[in-house]
matplotlib code that plots the C-alpha trace (Angstrom):
import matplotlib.pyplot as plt

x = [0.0, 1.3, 0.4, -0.1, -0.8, -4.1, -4.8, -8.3, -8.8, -10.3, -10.8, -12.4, -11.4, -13.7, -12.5, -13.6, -16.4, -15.7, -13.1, -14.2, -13.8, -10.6, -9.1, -10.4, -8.5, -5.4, -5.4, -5.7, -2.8, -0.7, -1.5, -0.9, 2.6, 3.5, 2.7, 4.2, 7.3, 7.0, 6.3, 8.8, 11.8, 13.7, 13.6, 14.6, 17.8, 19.2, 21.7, 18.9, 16.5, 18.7, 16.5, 13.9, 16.1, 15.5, 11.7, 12.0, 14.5, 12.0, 9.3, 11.1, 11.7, 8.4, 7.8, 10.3, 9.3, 5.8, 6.8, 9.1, 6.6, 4.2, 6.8, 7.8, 4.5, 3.8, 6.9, 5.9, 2.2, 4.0, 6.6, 3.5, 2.0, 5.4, 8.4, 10.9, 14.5, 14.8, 11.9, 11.4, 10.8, 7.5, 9.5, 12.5, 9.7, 7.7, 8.1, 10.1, 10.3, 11.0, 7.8, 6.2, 8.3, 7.4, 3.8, 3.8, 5.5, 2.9, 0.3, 1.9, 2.4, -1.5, -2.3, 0.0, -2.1, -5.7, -4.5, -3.5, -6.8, -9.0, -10.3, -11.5, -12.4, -14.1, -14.9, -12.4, -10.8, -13.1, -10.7, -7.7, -7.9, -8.7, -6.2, -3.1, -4.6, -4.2, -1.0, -0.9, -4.5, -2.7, 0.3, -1.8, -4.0, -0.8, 1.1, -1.5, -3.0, 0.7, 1.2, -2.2, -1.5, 1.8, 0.3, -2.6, -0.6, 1.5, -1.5, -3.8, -1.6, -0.2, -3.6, -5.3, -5.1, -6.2, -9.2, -11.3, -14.9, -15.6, -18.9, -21.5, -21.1, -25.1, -23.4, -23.6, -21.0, -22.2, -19.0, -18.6, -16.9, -15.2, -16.7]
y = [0.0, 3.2, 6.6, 9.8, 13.2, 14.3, 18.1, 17.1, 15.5, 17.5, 17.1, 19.2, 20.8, 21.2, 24.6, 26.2, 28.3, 31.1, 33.1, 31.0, 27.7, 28.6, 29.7, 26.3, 24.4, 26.4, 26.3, 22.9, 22.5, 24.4, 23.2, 19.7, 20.7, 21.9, 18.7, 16.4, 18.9, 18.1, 14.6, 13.7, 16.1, 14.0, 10.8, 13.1, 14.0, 10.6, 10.4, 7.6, 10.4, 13.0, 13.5, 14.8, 17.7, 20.3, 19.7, 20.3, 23.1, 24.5, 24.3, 26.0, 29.0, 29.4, 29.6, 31.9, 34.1, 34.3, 35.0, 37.9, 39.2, 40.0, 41.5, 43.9, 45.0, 45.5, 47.4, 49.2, 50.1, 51.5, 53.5, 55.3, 56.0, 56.5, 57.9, 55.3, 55.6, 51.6, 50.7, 50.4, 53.3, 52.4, 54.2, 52.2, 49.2, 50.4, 48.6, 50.9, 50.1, 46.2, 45.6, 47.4, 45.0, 41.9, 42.8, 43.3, 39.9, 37.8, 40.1, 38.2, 34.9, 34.9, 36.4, 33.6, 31.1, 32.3, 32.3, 28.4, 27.5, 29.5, 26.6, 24.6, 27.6, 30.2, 34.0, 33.6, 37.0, 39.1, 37.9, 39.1, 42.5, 41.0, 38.1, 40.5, 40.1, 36.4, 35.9, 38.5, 37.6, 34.0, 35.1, 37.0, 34.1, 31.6, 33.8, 34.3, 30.7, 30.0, 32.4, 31.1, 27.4, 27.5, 27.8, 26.1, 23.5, 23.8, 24.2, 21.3, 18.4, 15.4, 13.2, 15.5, 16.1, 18.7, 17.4, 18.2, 17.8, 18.4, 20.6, 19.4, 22.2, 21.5, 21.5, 18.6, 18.2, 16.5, 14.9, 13.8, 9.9, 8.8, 5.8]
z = [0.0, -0.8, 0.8, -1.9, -1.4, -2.3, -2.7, -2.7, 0.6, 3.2, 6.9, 10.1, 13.4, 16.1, 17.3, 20.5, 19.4, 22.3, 24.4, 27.3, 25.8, 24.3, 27.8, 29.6, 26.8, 27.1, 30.8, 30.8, 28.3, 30.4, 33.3, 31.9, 31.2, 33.9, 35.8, 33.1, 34.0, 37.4, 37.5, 35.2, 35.7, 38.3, 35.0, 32.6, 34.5, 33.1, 30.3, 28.4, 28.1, 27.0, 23.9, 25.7, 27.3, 24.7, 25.0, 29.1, 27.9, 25.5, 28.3, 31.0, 28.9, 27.7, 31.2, 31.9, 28.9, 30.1, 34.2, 32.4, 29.7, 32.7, 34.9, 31.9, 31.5, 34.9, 35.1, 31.9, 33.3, 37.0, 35.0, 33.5, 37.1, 39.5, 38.3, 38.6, 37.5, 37.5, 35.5, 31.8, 29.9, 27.8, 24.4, 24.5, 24.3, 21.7, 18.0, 15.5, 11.7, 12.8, 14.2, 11.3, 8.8, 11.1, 10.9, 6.9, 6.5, 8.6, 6.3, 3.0, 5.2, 5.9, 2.0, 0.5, 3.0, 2.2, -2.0, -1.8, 0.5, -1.3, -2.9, 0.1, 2.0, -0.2, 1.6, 3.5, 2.2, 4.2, 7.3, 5.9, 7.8, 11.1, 10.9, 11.9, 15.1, 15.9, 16.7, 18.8, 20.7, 20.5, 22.3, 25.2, 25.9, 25.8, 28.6, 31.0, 30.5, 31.5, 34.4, 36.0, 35.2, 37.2, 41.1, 39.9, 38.9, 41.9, 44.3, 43.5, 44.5, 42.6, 42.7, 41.0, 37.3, 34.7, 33.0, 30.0, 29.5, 26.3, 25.7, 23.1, 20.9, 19.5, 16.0, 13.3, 10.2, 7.5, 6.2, 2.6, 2.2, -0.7, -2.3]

ax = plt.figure().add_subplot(projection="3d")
ax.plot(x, y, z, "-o")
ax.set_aspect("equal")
plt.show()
């Protein structure tokens, strides 16, 4: 048997269908991490697992990077109220042309996207101005899904897990098989 590529093929996502949903998945994804972190840290101090260091490496920063990203921002927000010598100054933070540049090329990352899906997914154009905006919601929501998942995490012992319960979204695919 011999597996080919198919541009015709389709398949479906359920995707959370509101902000609330979307936070109770992330949550629990983070919180799932960071007790698969925990539980498993002391194991994957041995030389056999050593392939699985730059995952816990990659974990521990994202961490990191979230703890800090709030911490900045905090600093940023007091620097506004108090003057502070030691804090951030909310210019020197600001994006010059290199944000501007790194926001043009996601633009023609998305455009080149929407042009090669436009035949599965027609309207989808009328997105295109909002769509700047997901990464950026994306990021938000993956920080402070991580900042609250780390005492939660912490706090709720080791017999008890972070669980889903997946809502019935009341919504019915009708899904198309190949004879």
């Amino acid at each position: 048997m011999a597996l080919k590529y198919s541009l015709s093929q389709t398949g479906s996502v359920w995707d959370q269908v509101d902000t609330q949903g979307l936070w109770s998945q992330r949550l629990r994804w983070a919180q799932g991490g960071v007790e698969v972190a925990f539980e498993h840290a002391r194991a994957l101090c041995s030389w056999r697992r050593r392939h699985m260091w730059p995952i816990m490496a990659e974990f521990c920063i994202s961490m990191l990077w979230a703890y800090a990203i709030v911490i900045l921002g905090v600093s940023l927000l007091v620097s506004q109220i108090a003057d502070i010598p030691a804090l951030p100054n909310i210019r020197e933070w600001l994006p010059s042309w290199g944000g501007a540049l790194i926001g043009v090329t996601c633009l023609i990352q998305f455009g080149l996207s929407l042009l090669i899906e436009r035949r599965f997914e027609t309207g989808q154009l009328k997105s295109y101005f909002w769509i700047i905006w997901y990464p950026g919601a994306y990021w938000l929501i993956a920080v402070f899904t991580s900042i609250v998942a780390l005492p939660k995490a912490l706090l709720r012992g080791s017999n008890n897990r972070a669980v889903w319960t997946s809502p019935d979204r009341g919504e019915q695919f009708d899904v198309e098989h190949p004879n």
